[in-house]
C-alpha positions as CSV (number, residue, x, y, z in Angstrom):
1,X,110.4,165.7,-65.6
2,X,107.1,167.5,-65.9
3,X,108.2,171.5,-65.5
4,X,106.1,173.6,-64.2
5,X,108.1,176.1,-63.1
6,X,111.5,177.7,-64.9
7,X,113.7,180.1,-62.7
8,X,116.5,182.0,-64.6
9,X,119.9,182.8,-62.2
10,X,120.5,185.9,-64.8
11,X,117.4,186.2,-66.8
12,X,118.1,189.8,-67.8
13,X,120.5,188.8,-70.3
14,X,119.7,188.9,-74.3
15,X,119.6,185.4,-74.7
16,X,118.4,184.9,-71.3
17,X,115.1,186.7,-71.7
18,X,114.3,185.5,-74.7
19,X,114.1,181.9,-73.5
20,X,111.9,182.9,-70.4
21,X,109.7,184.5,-73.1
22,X,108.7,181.3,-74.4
23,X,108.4,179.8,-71.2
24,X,105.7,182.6,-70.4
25,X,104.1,181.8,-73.1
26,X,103.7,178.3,-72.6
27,X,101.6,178.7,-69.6
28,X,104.8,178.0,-67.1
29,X,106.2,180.0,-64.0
30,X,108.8,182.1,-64.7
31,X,111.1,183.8,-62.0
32,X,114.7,184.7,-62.1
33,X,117.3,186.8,-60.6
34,X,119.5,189.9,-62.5
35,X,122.2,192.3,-60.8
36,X,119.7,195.2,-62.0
37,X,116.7,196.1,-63.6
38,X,116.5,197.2,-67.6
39,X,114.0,197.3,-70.0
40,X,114.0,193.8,-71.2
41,X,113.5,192.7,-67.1
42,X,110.9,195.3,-66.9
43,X,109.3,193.9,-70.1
44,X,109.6,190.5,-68.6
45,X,107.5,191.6,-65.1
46,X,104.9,192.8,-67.1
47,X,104.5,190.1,-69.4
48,X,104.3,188.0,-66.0
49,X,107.5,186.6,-64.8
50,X,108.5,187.4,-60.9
51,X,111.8,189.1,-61.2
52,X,114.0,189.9,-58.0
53,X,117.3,192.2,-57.8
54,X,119.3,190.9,-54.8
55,X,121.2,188.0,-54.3
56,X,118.2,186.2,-52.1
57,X,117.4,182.8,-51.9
58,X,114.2,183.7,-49.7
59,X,113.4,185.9,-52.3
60,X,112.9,183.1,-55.0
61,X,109.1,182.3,-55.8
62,X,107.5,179.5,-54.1
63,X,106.7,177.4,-57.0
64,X,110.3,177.5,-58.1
65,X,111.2,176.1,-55.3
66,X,109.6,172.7,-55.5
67,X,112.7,170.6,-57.0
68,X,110.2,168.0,-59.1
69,X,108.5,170.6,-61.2
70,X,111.5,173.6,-61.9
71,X,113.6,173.8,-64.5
72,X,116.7,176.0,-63.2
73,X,118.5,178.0,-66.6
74,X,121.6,179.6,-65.8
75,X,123.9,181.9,-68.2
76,X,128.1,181.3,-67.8
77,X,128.6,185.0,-66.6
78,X,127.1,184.1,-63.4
79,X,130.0,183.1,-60.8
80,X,129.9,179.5,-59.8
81,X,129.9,180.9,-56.3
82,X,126.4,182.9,-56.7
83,X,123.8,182.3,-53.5
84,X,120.7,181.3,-55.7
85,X,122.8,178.8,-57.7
86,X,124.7,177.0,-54.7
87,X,121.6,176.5,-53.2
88,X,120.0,175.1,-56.4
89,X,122.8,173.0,-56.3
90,X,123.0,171.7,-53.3
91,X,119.1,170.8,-53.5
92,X,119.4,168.7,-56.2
93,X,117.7,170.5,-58.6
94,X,117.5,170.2,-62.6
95,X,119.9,172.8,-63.9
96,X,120.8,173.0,-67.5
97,X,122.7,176.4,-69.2
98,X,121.0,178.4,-71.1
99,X,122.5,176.7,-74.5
100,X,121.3,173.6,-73.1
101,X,117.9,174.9,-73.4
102,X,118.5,175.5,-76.7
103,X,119.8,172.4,-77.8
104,X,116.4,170.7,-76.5
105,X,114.1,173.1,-78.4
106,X,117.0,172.5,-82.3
107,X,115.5,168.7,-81.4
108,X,112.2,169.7,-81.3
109,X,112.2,172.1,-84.0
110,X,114.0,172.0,-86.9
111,X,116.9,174.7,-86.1
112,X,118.3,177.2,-88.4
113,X,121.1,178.1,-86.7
114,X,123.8,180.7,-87.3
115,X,127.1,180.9,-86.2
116,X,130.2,183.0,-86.8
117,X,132.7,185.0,-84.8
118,X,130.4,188.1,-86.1
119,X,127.5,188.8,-88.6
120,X,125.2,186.3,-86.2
121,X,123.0,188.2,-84.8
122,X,121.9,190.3,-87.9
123,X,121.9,187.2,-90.2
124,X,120.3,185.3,-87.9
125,X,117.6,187.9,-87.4
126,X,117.0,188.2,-90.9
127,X,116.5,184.2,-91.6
128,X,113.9,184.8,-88.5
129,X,112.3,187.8,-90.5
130,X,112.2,186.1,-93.9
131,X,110.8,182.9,-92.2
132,X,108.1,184.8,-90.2
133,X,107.0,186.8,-92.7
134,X,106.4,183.9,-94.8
135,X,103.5,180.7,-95.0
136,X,106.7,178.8,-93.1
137,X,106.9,181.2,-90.2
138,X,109.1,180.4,-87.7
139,X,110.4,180.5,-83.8
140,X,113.3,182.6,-83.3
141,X,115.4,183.1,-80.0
142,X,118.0,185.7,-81.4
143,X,121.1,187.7,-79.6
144,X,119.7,191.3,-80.6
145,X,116.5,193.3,-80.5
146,X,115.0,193.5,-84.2
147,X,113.3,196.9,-85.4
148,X,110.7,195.1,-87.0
149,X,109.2,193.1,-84.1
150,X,111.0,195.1,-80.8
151,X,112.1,191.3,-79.6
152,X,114.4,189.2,-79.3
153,X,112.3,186.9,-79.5
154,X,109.8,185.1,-82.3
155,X,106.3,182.5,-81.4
156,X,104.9,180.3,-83.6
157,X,102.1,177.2,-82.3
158,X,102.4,176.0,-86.4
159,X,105.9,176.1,-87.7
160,X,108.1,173.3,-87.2
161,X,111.0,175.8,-87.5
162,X,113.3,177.5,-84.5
163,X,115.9,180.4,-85.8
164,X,118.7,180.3,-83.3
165,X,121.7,182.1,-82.7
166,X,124.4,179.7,-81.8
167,X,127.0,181.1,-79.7
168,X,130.6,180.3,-79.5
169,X,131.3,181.8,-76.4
170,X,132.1,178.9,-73.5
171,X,131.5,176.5,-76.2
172,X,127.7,177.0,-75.9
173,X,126.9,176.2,-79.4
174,X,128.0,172.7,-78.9
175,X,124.8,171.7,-77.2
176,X,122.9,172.4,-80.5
177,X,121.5,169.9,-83.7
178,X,120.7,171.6,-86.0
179,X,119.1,170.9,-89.5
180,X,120.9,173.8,-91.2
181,X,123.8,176.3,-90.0
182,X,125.6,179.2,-91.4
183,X,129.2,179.9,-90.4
184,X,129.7,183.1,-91.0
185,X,133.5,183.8,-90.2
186,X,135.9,182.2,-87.8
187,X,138.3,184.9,-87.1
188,X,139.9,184.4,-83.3
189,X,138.0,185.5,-80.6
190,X,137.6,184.4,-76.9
191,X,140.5,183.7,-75.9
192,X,140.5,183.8,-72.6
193,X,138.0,180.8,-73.0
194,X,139.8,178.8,-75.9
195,X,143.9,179.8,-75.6
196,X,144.5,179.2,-79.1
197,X,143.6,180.1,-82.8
198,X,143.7,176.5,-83.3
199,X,141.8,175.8,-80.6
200,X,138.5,178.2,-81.5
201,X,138.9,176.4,-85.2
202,X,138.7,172.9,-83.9
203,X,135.4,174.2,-81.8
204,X,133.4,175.5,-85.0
205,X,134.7,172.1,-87.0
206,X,133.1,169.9,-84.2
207,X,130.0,172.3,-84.5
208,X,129.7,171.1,-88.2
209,X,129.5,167.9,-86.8
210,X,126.5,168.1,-85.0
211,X,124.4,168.9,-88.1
212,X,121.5,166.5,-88.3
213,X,121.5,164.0,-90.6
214,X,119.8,165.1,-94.3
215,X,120.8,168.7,-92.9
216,X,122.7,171.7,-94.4
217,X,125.8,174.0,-94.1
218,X,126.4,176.9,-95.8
219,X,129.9,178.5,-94.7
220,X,131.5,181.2,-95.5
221,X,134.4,180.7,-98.3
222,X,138.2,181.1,-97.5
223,X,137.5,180.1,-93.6
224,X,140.3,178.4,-92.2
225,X,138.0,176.1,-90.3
226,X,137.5,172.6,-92.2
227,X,133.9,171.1,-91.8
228,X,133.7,168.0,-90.5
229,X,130.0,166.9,-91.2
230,X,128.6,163.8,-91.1
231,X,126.9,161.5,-94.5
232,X,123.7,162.9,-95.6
233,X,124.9,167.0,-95.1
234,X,124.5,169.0,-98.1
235,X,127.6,171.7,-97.8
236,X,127.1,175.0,-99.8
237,X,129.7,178.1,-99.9
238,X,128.7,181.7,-100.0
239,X,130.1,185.0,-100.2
240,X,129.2,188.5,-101.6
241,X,131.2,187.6,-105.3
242,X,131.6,184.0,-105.1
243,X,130.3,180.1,-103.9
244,X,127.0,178.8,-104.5
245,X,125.0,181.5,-103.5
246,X,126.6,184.6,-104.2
247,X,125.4,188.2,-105.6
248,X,125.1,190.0,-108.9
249,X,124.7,192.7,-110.3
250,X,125.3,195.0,-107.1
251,X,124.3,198.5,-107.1
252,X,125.4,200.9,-104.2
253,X,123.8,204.5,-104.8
254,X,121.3,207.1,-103.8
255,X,120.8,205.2,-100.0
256,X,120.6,201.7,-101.7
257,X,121.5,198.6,-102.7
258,X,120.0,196.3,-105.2
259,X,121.4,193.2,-106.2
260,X,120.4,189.6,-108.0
261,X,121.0,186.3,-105.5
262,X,122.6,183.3,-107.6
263,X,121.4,180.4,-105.8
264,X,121.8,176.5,-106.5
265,X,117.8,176.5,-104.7
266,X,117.2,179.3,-107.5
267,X,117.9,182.7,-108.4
268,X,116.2,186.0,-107.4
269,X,116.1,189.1,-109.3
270,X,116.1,192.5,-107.5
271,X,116.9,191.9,-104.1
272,X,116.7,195.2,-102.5
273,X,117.8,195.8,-99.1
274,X,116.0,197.3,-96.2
275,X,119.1,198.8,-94.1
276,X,121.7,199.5,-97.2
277,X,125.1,199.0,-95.8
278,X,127.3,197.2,-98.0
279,X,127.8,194.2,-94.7
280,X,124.3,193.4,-95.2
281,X,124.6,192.2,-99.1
282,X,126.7,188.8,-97.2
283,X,124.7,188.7,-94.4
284,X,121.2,189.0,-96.8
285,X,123.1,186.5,-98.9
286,X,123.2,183.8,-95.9
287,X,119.6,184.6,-94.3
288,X,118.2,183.8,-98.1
289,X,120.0,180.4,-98.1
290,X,118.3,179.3,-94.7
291,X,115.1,180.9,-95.9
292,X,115.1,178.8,-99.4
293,X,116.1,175.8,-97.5
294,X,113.0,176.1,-95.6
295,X,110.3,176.7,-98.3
296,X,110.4,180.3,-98.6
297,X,109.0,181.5,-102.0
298,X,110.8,184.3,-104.3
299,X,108.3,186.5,-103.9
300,X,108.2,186.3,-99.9
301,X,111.7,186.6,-100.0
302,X,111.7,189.7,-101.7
303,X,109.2,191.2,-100.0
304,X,110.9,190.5,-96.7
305,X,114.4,191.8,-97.8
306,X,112.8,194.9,-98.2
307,X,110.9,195.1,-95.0
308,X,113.4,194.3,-93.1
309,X,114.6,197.2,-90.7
310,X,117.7,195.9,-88.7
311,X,118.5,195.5,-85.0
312,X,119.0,197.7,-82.5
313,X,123.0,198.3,-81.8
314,X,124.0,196.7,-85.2
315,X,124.4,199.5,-87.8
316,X,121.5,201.4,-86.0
317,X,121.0,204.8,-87.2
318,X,120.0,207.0,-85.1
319,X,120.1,209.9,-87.2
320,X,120.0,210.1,-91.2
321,X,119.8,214.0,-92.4
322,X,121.7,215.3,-94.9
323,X,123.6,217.6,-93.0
324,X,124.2,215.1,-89.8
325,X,124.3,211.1,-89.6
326,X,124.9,209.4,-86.3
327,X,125.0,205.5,-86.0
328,X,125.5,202.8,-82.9
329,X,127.2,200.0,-83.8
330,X,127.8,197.2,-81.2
331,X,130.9,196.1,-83.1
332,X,133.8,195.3,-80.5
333,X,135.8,192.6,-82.3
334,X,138.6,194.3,-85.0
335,X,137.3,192.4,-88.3
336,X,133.7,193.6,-87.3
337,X,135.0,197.5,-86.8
338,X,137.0,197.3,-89.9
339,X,133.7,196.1,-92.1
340,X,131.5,198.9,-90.0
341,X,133.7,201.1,-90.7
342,X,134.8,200.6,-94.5
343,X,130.6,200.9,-95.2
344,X,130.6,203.6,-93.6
345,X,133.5,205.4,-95.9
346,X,131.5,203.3,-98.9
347,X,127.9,205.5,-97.7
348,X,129.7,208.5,-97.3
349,X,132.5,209.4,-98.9
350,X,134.0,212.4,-98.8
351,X,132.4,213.3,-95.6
352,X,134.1,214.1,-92.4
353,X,133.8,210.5,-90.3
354,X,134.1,210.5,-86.6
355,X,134.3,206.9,-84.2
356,X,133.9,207.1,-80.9
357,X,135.3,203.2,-79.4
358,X,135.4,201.4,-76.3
359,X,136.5,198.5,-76.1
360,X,135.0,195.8,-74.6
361,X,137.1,193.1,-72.1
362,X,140.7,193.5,-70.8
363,X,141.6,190.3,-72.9
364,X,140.0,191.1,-76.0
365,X,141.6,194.3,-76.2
366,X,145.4,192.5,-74.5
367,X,145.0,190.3,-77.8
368,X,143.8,192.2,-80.4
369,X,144.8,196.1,-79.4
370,X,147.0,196.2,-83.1
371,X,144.3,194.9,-85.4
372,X,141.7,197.3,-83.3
373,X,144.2,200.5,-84.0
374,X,144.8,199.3,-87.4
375,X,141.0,198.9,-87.8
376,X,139.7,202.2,-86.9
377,X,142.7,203.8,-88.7
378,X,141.0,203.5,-91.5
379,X,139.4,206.3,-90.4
380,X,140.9,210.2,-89.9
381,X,139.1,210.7,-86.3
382,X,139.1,208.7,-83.3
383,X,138.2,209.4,-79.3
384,X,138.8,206.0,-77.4
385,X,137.2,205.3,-73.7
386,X,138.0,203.4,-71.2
387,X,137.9,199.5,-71.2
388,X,134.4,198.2,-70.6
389,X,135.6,195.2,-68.6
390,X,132.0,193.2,-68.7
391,X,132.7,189.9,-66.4
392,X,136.8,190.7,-65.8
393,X,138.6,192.1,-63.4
394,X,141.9,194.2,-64.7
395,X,145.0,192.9,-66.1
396,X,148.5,195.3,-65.7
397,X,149.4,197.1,-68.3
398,X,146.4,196.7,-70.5
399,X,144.6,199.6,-70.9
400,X,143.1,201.2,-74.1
401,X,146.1,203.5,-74.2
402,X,147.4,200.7,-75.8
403,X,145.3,200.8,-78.8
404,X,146.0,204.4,-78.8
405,X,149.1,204.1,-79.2
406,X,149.0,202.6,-82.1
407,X,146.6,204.7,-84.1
408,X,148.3,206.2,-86.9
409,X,145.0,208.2,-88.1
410,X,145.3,212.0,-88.3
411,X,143.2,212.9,-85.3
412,X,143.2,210.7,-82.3
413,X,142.6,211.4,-78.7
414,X,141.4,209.1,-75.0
415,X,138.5,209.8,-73.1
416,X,137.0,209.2,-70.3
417,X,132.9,208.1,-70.6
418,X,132.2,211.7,-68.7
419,X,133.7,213.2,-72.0
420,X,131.8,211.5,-74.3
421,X,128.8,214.4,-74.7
422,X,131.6,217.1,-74.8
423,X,133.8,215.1,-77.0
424,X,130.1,215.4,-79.8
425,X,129.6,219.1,-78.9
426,X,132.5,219.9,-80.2
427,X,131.6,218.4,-83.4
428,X,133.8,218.8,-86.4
429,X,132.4,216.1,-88.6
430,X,129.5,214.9,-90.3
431,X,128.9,211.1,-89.8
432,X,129.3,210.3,-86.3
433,X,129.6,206.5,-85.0
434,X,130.0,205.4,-81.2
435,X,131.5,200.9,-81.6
436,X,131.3,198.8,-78.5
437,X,129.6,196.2,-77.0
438,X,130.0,197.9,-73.4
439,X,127.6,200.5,-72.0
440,X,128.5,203.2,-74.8
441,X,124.9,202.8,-75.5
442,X,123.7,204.3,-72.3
443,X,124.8,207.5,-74.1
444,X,123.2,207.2,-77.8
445,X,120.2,209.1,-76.7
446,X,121.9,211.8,-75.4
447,X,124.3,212.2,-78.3
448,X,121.2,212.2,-80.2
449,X,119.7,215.0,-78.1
450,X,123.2,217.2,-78.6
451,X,123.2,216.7,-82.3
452,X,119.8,217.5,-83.4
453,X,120.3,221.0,-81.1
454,X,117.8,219.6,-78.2
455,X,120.6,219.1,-75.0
């Protein structure tokens, strides 16, 4: 098929718009369809692709509508019922889902993949960073908007290397090959797609068995998932204290955190971190990994650690004084709020801690609600909103009253997203942080407006 034209039924999506960036930037026709307009669309239309709001099939471009030359990318959360897509459909066109896409570009690239019910997008993002900063450089689609480069998404015409976050969700990382992978965790999570425990385990195991020939894996130690990888895959363990690459010689203090890598590819001295929360020691531990298994020097290593300044939504501060902190984390799954939250305490202890949560999906929160109020009881102060309910429609009786209900932390109360601003004026604490993957975030500038005295 010789594509000259790519059309994107959902292109607004992070994953999404990172694939029609590279599609821009090979010279091709970009056009897709979103529900509504954001940044990353807007960023899109001015970079060149044609972009349309409304369920329209006349409003498709003309060049994506000649069936020999487009390449049609969908993402899952689009209904199988949607206009544009039934009438791609039923016109014979080439449509592949977006992890299909990716699965092409691991076989023409050497893919460094990550994977992991959380820590992916941040570890993944930092491989990218290491790699790019480096001779090796690299091609990155990641699931998050790095600091340093205000992307998602990483070009390079030389380097025979693509950074990829594989997702779990709908299986999608199934359609990958790549050379080398971290598994980062496989604690239970969609399962309104997978039903069972057992059944998300067996999905990361067959993952491991798509490696490539000569590849790598380096997974997490004490996963219940067992690796099923095929002859010639060189399997490593890591972990903040112990495997083969783990770290030494931590020191937490003063904003920062040093530490020595032990690595079977060779140790580094003086790792110093560029967002110091305690998470990232693991997650800098697996980025480093991919990064040595792809060339990267000491030196480069080191220097990119340090440069390195995070993603937007993951452990993003948006204010650091030292009479007022205030963070957005897009944590929405209980083991990720638990870690959040326990660097947090770690950062700033014996200051008064405040989370604001809302919890994202009706059956994430019908599954997990006890390990979500156990999580953020770790802290002594916490307002929960409303369900964010994403791509589902309600289910009786869940609501998050019933993770309030089990909060056992000295101070808890429900609100609705209109209280949110009120909820910060009142204050009474010092570290403030709002979790969610929902639209929470809508309301970080705000809350960042109220606290430094300017709304």
């Amino acid at each position: 098929m010789d594509i000259k034209a790519v059309y994107f039924v959902g292109i607004g999506g992070i994953g999404m718009s990172a694939i029609a960036r590279y599609f821009l930037h090979q010279g091709l026709t970009v056009g897709g369809y979103d529900r509504t307009a954001s940044d990353l669309t807007r960023k899109l239309e001015e970079e060149g692709a044609q972009i349309h709001y409304e369920e329209n099939i006349e409003m498709i471009p003309a060049k994506c509508r000649i069936k020999e030359n487009t390449l049609v990318i969908y993402t899952p959360a689009i209904p199988a019922e949607h206009q544009e897509l039934v009438y791609f459909r039923s016109e014979g066109f080439e449509i592949q889902k977006r992890a299909q896409v990716l699965g092409t570009l691991t076989r023409a690239h050497k893919g460094l993949c990550v994977a992991g019910t959380h820590g992916k997008t941040t570890t993944s993002s930092m491989a990218a960073h290491l790699l790019h900063q480096s001779s090796i450089d690299c091609n990155a689609f990641l699931g998050g908007i790095t600091k340093n480069y205000g992307t998602n998404y990483i070009l390079s015409k030389n380097s025979d290397y693509v950074v990829i976050e594989a997702d779990e969700f709908d299986r999608s990382f199934h359609w990958l090959s790549p050379f080398a992978t971290v598994i980062t965790s496989t604690d239970a999570d969609h399962l309104d797609i997978y039903g069972t425990e057992e059944a998300y385990l067996e999905s990361f195991a067959h993952y491991t068995s798509l490696i490539v020939e000569g590849g790598y894996l380096i997974v997490h130690t004490g996963l219940k998932m067992k690796p099923r990888t095929g002859n010639g895959v060189t399997t490593y363990t890591y972990s903040r204290e112990t495997g083969d690459f783990h770290a030494e010689n931590v020191k937490i203090g003063n904003g920062e955190i040093t530490f020595d890598l032990v690595s079977p590819l060779g140790n580094i001295k003086g790792i110093q971190l560029g967002v110091p929360v305690a998470v990232n020691i693991e997650n800098g531990i697996a980025a480093m990994a991919l990064a040595q298994i792809a060339g990267v020097s000491e030196e480069e290593i080191r220097t990119a650690m340090l440069s390195f300044r995070g993603v937007d939504r993951r452990f993003d501060f948006r204010i650091k004084t030292d009479k007022m902190v205030y963070l957005s984390d897009y944590a929405h799954h209980p083991e990720e709020i638990r870690q959040s939250i326990l660097s947090i305490k770690q950062l700033y202890e014996g200051r008064r801690i405040k989370a604001i949560f809302q919890p994202h999906l009706y059956t994430r929160t019908r599954d997990f609600y006890k390990d979500f109020a156990s999580a953020l009881s770790l802290l002594d102060d916490v307002a929960i909103v409303d369900i964010y309910p994403a791509r589902e429609k309600p289910i009786p009786g869940v609501t998050s009253a019933i993770i309030y209900d089990n909060l056992t932390c000295a101070k808890r109360e429900m609100i609705s997203k209109n209280e949110i601003i009120d909820t910060v004026r009142n204050g009474g604490f010092d570290v403030l942080v709002t979790l969610g993957a929902g639209d929470i975030e809508d309301y970080a500038e705000e809350i960042t407006k109220v606290l430094q005295g300017e709304a």
